[in-house]
Wavefront OBJ file of the C-alpha trace (Angstrom):
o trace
v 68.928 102.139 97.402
v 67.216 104.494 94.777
v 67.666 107.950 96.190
v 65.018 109.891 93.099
v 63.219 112.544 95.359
v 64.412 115.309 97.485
v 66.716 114.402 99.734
v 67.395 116.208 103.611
v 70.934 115.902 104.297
v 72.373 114.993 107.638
v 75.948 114.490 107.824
v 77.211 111.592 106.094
v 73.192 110.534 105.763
v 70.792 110.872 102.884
v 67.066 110.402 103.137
v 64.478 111.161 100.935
v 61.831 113.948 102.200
v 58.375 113.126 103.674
v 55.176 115.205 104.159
v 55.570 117.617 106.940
v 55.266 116.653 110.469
v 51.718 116.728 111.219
v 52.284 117.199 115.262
v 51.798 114.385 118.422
v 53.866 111.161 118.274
v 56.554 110.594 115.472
v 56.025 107.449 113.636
v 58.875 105.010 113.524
v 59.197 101.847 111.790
v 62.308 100.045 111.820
v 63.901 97.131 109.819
v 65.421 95.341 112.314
v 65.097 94.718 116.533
v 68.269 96.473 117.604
v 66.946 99.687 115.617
v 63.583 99.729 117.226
v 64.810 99.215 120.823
v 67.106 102.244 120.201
v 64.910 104.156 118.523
v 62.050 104.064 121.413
v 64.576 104.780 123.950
v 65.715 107.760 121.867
v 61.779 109.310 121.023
v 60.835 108.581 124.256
v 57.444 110.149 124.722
v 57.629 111.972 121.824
v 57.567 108.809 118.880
v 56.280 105.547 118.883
v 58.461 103.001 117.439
v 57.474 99.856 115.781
v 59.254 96.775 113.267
v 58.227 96.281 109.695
v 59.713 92.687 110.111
v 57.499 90.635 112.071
v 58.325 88.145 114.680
v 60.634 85.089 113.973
v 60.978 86.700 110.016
v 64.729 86.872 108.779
v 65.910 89.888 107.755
v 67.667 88.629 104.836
v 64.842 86.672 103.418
v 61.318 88.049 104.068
v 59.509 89.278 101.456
v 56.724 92.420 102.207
v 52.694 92.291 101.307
v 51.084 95.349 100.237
v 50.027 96.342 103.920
v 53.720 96.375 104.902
v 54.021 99.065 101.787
v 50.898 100.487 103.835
v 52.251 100.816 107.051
v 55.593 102.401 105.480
v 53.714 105.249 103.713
v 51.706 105.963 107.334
v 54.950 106.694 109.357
v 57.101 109.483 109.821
v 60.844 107.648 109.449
v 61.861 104.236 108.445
v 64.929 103.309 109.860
v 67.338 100.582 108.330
v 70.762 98.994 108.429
v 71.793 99.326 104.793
v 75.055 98.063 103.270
v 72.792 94.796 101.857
v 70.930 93.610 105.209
v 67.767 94.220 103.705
v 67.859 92.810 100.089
v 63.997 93.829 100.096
v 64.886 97.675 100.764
v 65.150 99.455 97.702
v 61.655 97.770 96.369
v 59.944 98.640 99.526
v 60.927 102.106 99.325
v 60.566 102.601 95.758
v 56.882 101.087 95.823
v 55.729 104.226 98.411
v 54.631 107.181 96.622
v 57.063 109.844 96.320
v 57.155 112.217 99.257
v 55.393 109.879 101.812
v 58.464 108.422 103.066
v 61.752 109.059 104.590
v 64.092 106.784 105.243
v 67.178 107.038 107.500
v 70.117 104.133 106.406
v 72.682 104.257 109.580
v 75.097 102.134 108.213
v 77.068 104.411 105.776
v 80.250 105.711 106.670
v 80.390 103.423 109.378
v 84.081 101.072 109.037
v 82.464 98.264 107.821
v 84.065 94.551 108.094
v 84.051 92.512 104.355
v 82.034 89.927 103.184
v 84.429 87.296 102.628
v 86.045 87.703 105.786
v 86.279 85.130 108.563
v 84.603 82.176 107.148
v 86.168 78.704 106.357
v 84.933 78.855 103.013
v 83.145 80.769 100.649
v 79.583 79.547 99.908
v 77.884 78.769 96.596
v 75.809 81.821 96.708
v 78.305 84.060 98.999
v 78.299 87.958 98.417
v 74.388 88.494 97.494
v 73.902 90.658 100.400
v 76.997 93.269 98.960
v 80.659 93.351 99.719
v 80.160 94.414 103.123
v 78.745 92.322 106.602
v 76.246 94.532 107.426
v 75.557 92.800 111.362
v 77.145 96.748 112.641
v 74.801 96.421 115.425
v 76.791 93.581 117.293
v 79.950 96.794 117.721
v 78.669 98.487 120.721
v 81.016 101.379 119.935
v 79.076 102.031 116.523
v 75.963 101.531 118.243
v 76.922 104.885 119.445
v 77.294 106.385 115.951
v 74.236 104.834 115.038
v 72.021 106.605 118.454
v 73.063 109.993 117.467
v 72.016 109.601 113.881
v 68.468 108.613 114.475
v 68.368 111.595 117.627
v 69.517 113.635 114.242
v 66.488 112.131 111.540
v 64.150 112.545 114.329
v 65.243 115.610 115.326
v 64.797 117.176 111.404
v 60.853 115.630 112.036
v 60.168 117.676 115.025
v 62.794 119.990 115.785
v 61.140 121.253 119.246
v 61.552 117.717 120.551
v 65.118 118.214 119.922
v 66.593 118.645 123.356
v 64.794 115.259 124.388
v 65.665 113.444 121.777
v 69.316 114.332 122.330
v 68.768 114.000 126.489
v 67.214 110.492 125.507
v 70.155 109.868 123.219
v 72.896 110.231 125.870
v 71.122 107.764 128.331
v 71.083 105.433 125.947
v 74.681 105.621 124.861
v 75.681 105.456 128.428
v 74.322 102.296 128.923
v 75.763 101.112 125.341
v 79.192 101.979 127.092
v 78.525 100.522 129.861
v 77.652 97.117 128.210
v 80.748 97.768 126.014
v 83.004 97.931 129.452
v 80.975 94.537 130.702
v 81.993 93.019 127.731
v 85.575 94.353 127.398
v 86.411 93.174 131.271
v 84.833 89.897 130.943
v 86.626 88.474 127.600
v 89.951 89.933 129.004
v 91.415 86.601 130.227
v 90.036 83.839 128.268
v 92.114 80.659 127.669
v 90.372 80.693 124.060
v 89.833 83.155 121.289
v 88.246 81.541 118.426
v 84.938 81.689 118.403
v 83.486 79.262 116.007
v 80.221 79.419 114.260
v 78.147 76.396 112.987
v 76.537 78.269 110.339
v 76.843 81.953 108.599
v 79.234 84.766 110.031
v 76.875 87.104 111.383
v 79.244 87.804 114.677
v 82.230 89.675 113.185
v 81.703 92.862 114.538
v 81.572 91.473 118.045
v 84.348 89.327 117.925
v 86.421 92.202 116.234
v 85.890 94.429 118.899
v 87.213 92.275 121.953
v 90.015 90.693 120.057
v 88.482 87.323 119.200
v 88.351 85.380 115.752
v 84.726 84.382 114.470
v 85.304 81.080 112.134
v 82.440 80.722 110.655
v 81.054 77.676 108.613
v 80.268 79.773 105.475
v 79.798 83.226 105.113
v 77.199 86.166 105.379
v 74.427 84.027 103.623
v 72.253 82.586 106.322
v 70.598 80.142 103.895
v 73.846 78.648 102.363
v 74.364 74.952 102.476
v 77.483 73.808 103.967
v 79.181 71.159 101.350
v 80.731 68.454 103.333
v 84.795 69.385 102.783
v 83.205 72.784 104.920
v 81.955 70.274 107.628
v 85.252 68.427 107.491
v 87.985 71.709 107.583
v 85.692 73.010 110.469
v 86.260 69.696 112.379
v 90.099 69.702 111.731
v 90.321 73.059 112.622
v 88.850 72.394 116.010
v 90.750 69.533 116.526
v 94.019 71.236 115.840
v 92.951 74.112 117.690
v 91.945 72.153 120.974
v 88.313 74.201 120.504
v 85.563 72.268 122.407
v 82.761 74.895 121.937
v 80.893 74.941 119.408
v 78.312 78.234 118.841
v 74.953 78.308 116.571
v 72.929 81.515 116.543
v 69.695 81.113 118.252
v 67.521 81.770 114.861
v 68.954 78.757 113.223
v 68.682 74.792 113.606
v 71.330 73.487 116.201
v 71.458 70.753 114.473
v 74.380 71.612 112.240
v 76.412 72.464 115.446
v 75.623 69.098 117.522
v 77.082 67.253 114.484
v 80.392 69.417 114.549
v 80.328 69.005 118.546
v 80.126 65.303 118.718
v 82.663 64.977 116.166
v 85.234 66.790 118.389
v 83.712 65.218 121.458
v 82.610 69.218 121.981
v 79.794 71.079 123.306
v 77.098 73.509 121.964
v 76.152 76.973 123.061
v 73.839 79.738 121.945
v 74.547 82.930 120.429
v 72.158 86.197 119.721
v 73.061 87.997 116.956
v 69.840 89.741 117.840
v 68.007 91.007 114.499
v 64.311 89.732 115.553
v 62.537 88.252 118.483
v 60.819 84.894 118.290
v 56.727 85.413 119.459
v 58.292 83.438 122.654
v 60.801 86.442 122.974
v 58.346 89.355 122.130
v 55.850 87.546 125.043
v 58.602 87.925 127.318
v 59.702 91.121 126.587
v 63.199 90.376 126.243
v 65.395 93.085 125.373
v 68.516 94.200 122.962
v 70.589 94.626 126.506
v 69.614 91.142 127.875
v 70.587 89.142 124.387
v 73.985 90.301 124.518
v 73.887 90.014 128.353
v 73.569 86.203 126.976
v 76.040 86.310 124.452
v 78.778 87.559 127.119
v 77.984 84.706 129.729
v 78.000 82.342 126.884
v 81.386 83.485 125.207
v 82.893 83.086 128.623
v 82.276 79.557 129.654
v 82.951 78.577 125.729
v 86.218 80.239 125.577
v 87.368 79.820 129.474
v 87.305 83.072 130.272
v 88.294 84.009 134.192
l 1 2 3 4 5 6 7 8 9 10 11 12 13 14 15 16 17 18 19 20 21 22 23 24 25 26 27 28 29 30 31 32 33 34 35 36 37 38 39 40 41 42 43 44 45 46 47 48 49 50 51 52 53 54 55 56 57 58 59 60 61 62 63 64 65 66 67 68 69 70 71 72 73 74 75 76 77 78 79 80 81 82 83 84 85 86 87 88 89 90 91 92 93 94 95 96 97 98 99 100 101 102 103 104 105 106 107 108 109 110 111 112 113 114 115 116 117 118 119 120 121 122 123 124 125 126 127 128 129 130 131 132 133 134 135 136 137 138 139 140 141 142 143 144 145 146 147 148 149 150 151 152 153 154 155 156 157 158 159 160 161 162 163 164 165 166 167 168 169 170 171 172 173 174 175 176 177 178 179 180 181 182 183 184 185 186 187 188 189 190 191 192 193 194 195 196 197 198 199 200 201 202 203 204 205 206 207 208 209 210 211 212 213 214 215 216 217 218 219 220 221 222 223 224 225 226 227 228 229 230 231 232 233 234 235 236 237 238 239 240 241 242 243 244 245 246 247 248 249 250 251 252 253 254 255 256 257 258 259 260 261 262 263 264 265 266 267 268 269 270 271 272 273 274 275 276 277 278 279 280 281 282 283 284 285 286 287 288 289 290 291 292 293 294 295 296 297 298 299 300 301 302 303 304 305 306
């Protein structure tokens, strides 16, 4: 990302200055679902938080219009990943006139896990996104990190919100550790630790945290195309391995995974790596919290967990 204009400096984070804060609501728009969810809960009545991306859209492929360049240059903080999630970033950003945008990037500093790692092999167009995986949201433990930088950007916007925004802050983070506990307790004892993805490795972070493997099909590129020697080391690997579950992430076909299941006479299940809501989703008002809610149950009856 471009970083030409001024620049307000908050720890380890850069982002370029905006107008002043005109008073009422702060303006947030966010990249990606995770980010919105925890930057409402942070402004609570203070901000209004919204996504640029809309419903269903991936975050690696969408492409803006000019009124997503419009909405940008309306609000008071845009909030992104970084570290190559949004390929689309630095144009967006660089196509708002200078001084009508700031933009907070949580991902720098944070340990982040490489590219290449944890997939069977690499794919034809692997490494596009950057050197790093950039899913940081799926490590509940740099969720943490990532709560008390956006209480700091928003705090810089309207510094007599402040105390709220920190208040706000905490009660989020407590139930980030508490999910983090749920999680920790219930893949404790699981007969299983590979977790095996039929399609790109978007689930690293999680599985690093709670001592499981992600084996991916191919690697951070969601829209690679798996040659079949992929298929075939995937299916020996299971086989050797005794694996029997066989995991797809909800925003993709499952069709890729049902082949690899009835070739080890397996089963499919679901994972939310949780970066958008379908319109379904969004009708339903499902949450950040109750995805990975999902993702626990479904890790433990694929891995045997007690």
């Amino acid at each position: 990302m471009r970083h030409t204009r001024q620049v307000l400096v908050l720890g380890l984070l850069l982002f370029p200055a905006g107008p002043v804060f005109a008073g009422g609501k702060v303006k947030i728009l966010t990249s990606v679902f995770p980010l919105k969810e925890f930057a409402a809960a942070v402004a609570g009545d203070r901000g209004e938080a919204a996504q640029l991306l809309p419903p269903g859209a991936g975050v690696h492929t969408w492409q803006p219009r000019p009124g997503d360049i419009l909405r940008l240059a309306s609000t008071d903080l845009f909030i992104a990943i970084g570290s190559g999630l949004e390929p689309w970033l630095p144009g967006v950003v660089g196509a708002v006139p200078a001084g009508k945008l700031r933009v907070l990037e949580v991902s720098p500093g944070l340990p982040l896990l490489g590219a290449k790692e944890e997939a069977i092999e690499e794919g034809p167009d692997e490494g596009r996104h950057g050197p790093f995986d950039p899913h940081v949201w799926l490590d509940f433990g740099l969720d943490l990190v990532i709560v008390d930088r956006i209480a700091a950007a928003l705090s810089a916007i309207d510094p007599t919100g402040a105390g709220e925004f920190e208040k706000n802050a905490a009660a989020l983070k407590e139930r980030l550790r508490e999910l983090d506990s749920r999680f920790a307790e219930g893949l404790r004892n699981c007969a299983g630790k590979q977790v095996v993805v039929a399609g790109h490795a978007a689930f690293g972070y999680l599985t690093r945290r709670y001592g499981l493997v992600q084996t991916a099909l191919y690697g951070l590129s969601p829209d690679s195309q798996p040659r079949p020697q992929q298929i075939m080391r995937v299916v020996d690997f299971c086989r050797k391995a005794g694996i029997r579950t066989v995991y797809f992430e909800n925003s993709v076909s499952p069709a890729l995974a049902r082949t690899l299941a009835s070739e080890i006479g397996g089963r499919v299940a679901v994972l939310y790596a949780g970066h958008n809501l379908t319109r379904d989703q969004l009708a339903k008002g499902v949450g950040f919290f109750a995805m990975m809610e999902e993702d626990l149950k479904s890790l433990r009856e694929g891995l045997g967990c007690r």
